[in-house]
Biopython code that builds the backbone (N, CA, C, O; Angstrom):
import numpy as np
from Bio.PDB.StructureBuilder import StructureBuilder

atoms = [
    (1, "UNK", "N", (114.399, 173.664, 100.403)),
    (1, "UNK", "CA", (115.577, 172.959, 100.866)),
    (1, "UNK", "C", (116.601, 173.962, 101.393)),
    (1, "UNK", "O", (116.610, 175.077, 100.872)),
    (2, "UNK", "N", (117.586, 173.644, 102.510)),
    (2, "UNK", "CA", (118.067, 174.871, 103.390)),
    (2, "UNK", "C", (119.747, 174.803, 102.859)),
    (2, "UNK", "O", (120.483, 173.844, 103.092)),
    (3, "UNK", "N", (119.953, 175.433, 102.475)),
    (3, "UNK", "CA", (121.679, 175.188, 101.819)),
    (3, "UNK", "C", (122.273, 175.246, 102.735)),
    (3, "UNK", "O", (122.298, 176.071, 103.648)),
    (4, "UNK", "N", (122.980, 174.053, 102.484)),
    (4, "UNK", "CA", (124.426, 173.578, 103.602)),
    (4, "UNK", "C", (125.712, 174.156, 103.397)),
    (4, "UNK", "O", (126.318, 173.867, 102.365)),
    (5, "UNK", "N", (126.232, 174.959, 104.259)),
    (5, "UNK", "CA", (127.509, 176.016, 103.924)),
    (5, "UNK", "C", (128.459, 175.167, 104.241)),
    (5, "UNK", "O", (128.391, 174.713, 105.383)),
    (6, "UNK", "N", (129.737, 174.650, 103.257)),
    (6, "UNK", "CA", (130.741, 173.815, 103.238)),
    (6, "UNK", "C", (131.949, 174.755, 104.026)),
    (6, "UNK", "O", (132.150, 175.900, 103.621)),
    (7, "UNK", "N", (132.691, 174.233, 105.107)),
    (7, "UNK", "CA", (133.642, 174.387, 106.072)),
    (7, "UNK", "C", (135.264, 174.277, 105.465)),
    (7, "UNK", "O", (135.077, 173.433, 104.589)),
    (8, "UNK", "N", (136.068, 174.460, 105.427)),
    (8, "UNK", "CA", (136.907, 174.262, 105.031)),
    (8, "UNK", "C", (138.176, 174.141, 105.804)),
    (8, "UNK", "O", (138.920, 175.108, 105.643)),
    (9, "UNK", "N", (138.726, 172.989, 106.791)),
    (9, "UNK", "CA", (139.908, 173.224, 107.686)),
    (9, "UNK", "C", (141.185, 173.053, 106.751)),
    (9, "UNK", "O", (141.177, 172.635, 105.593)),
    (10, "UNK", "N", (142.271, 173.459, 107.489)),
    (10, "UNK", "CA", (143.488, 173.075, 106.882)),
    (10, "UNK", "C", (144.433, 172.708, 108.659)),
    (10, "UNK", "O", (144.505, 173.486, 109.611)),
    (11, "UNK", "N", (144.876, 171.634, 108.581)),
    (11, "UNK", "CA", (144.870, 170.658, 109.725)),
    (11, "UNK", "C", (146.305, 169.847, 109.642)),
    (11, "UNK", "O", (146.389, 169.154, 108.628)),
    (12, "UNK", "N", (147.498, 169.803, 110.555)),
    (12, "UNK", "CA", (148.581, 169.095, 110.034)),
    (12, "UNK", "C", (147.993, 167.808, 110.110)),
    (12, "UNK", "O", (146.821, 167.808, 110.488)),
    (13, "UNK", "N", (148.709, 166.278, 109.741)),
    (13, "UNK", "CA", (148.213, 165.215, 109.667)),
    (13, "UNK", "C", (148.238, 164.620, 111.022)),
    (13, "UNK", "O", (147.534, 163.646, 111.291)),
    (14, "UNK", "N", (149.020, 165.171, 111.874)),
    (14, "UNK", "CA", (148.486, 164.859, 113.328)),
    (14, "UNK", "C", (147.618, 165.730, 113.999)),
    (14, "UNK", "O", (147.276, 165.521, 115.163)),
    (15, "UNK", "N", (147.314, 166.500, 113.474)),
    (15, "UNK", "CA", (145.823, 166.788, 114.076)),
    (15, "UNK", "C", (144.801, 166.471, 113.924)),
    (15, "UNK", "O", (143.840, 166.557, 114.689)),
    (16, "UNK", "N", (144.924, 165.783, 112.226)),
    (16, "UNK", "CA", (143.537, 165.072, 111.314)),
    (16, "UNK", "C", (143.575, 163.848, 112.580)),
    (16, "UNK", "O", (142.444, 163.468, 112.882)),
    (17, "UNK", "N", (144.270, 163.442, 113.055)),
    (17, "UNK", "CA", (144.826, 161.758, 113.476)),
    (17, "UNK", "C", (143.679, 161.908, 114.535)),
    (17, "UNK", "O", (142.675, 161.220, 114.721)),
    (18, "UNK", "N", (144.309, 163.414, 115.390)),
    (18, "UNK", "CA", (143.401, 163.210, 116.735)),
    (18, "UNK", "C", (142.220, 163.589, 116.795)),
    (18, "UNK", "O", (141.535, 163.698, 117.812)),
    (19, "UNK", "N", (141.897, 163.830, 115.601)),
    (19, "UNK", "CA", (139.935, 164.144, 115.532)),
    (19, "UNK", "C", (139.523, 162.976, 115.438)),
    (19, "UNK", "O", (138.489, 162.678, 116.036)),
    (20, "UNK", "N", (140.379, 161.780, 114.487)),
    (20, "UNK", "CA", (139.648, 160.583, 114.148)),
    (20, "UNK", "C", (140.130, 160.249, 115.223)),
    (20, "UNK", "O", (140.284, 159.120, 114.755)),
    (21, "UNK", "N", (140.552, 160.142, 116.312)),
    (21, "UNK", "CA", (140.716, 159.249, 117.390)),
    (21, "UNK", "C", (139.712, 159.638, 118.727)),
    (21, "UNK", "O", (139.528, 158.943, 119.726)),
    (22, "UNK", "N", (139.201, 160.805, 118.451)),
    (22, "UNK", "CA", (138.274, 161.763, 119.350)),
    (22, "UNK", "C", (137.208, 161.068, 118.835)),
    (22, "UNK", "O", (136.359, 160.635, 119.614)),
    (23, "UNK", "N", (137.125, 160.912, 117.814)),
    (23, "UNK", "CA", (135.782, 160.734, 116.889)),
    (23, "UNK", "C", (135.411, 159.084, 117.207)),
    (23, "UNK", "O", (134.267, 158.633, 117.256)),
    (24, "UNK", "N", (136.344, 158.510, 117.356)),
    (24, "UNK", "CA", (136.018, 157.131, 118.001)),
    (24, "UNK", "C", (135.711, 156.676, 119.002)),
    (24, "UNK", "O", (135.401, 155.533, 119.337)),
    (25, "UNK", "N", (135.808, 157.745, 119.600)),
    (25, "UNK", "CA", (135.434, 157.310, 121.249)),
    (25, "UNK", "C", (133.987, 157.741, 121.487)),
    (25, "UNK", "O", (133.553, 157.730, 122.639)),
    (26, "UNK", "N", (133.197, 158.130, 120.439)),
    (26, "UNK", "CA", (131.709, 158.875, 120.057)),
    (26, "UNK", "C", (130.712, 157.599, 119.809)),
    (26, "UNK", "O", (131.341, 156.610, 119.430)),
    (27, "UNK", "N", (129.591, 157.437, 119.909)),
    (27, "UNK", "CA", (128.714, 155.993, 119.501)),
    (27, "UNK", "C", (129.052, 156.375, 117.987)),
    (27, "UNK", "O", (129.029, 157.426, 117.347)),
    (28, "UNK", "N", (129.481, 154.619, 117.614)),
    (28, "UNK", "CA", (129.139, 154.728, 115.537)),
    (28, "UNK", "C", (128.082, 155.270, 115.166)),
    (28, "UNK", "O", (128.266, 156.344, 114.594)),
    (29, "UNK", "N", (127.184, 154.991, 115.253)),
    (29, "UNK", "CA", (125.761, 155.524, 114.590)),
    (29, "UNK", "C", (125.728, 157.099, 114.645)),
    (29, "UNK", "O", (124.846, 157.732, 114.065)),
    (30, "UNK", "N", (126.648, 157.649, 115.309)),
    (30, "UNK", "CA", (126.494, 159.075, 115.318)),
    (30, "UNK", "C", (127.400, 160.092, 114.755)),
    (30, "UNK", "O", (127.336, 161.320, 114.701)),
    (31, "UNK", "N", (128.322, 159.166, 114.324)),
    (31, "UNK", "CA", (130.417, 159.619, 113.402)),
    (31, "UNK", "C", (130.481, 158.531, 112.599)),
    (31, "UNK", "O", (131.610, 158.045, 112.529)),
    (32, "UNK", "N", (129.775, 158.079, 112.072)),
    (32, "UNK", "CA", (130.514, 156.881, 110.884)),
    (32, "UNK", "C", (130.257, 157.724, 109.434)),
    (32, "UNK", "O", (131.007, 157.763, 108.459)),
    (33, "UNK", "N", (128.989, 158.364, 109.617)),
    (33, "UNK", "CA", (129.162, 159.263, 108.052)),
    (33, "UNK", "C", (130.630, 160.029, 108.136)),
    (33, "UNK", "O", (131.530, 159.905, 107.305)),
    (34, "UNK", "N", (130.661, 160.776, 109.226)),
    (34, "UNK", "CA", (131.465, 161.672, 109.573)),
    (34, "UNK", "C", (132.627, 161.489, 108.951)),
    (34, "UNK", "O", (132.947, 162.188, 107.990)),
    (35, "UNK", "N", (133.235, 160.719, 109.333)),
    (35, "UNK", "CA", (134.505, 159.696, 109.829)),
    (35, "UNK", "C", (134.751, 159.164, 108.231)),
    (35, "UNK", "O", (135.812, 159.411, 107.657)),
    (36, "UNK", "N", (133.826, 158.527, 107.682)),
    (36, "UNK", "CA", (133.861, 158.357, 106.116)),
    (36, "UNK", "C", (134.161, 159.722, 105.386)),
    (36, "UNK", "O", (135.020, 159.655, 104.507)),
    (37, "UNK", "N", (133.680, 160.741, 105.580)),
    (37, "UNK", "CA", (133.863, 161.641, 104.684)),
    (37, "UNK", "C", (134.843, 162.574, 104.717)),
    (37, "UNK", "O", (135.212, 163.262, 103.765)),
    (38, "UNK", "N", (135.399, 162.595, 106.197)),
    (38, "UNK", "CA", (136.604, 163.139, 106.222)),
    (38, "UNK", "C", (138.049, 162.131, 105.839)),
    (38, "UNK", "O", (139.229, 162.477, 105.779)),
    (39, "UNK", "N", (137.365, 160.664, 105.599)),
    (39, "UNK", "CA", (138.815, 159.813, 105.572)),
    (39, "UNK", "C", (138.730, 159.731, 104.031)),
    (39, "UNK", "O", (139.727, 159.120, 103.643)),
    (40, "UNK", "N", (138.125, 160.014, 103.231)),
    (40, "UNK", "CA", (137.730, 160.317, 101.684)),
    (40, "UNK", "C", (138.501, 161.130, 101.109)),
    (40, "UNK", "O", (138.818, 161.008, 99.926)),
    (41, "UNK", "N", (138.976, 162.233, 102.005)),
    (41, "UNK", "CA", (139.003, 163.561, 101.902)),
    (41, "UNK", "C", (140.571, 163.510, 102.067)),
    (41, "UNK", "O", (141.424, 163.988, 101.319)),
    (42, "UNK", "N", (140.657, 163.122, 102.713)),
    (42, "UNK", "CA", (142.212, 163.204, 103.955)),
    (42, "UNK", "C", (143.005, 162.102, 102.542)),
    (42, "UNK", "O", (143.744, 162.636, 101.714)),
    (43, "UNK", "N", (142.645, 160.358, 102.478)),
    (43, "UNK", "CA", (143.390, 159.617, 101.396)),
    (43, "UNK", "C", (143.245, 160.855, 99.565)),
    (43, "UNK", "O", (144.254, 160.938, 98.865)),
    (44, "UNK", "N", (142.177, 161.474, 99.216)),
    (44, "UNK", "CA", (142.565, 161.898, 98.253)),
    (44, "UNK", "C", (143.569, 163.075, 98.449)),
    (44, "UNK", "O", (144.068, 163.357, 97.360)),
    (45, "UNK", "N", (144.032, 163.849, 99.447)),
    (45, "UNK", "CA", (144.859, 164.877, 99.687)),
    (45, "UNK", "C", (145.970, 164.094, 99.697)),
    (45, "UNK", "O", (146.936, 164.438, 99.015)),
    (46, "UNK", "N", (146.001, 163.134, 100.328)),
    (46, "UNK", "CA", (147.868, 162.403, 100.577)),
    (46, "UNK", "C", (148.204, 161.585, 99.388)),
    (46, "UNK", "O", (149.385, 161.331, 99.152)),
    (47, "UNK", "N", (147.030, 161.055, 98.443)),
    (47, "UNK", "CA", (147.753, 160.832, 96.852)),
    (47, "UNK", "C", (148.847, 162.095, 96.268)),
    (47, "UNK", "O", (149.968, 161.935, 95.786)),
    (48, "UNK", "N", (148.488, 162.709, 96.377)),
    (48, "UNK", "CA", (149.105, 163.687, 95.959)),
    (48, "UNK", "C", (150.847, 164.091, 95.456)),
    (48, "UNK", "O", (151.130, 165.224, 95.067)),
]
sb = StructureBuilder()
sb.init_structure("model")
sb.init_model(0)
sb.init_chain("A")
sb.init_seg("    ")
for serial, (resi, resn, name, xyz) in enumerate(atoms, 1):
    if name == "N":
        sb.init_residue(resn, " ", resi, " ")
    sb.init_atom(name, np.array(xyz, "f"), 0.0, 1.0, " ", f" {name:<3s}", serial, name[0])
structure = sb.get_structure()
């Protein structure tokens, strides 16, 4: 199994905005994991 090296951005919240808005204009089937796992990511940072 090939280990997956985890990325780490640090991004103001309008820049997170315009990836997910980049990211929508992409077919679903090809950014919906995506798109889930960065919006996972993004709501547990802004509990905060």
């Amino acid at each position: 199994m090939e280990e997956q090296i985890q990325v780490v951005f640090q991004l103001t919240l309008e820049e997170a905005n315009l990836i997910f808005k980049a990211l929508g204009k992409l077919p679903f089937e090809q950014v919906y994991e995506l798109i889930g796992k960065l919006n996972q990511q993004a709501n547990e940072q802004l509990k905060k």
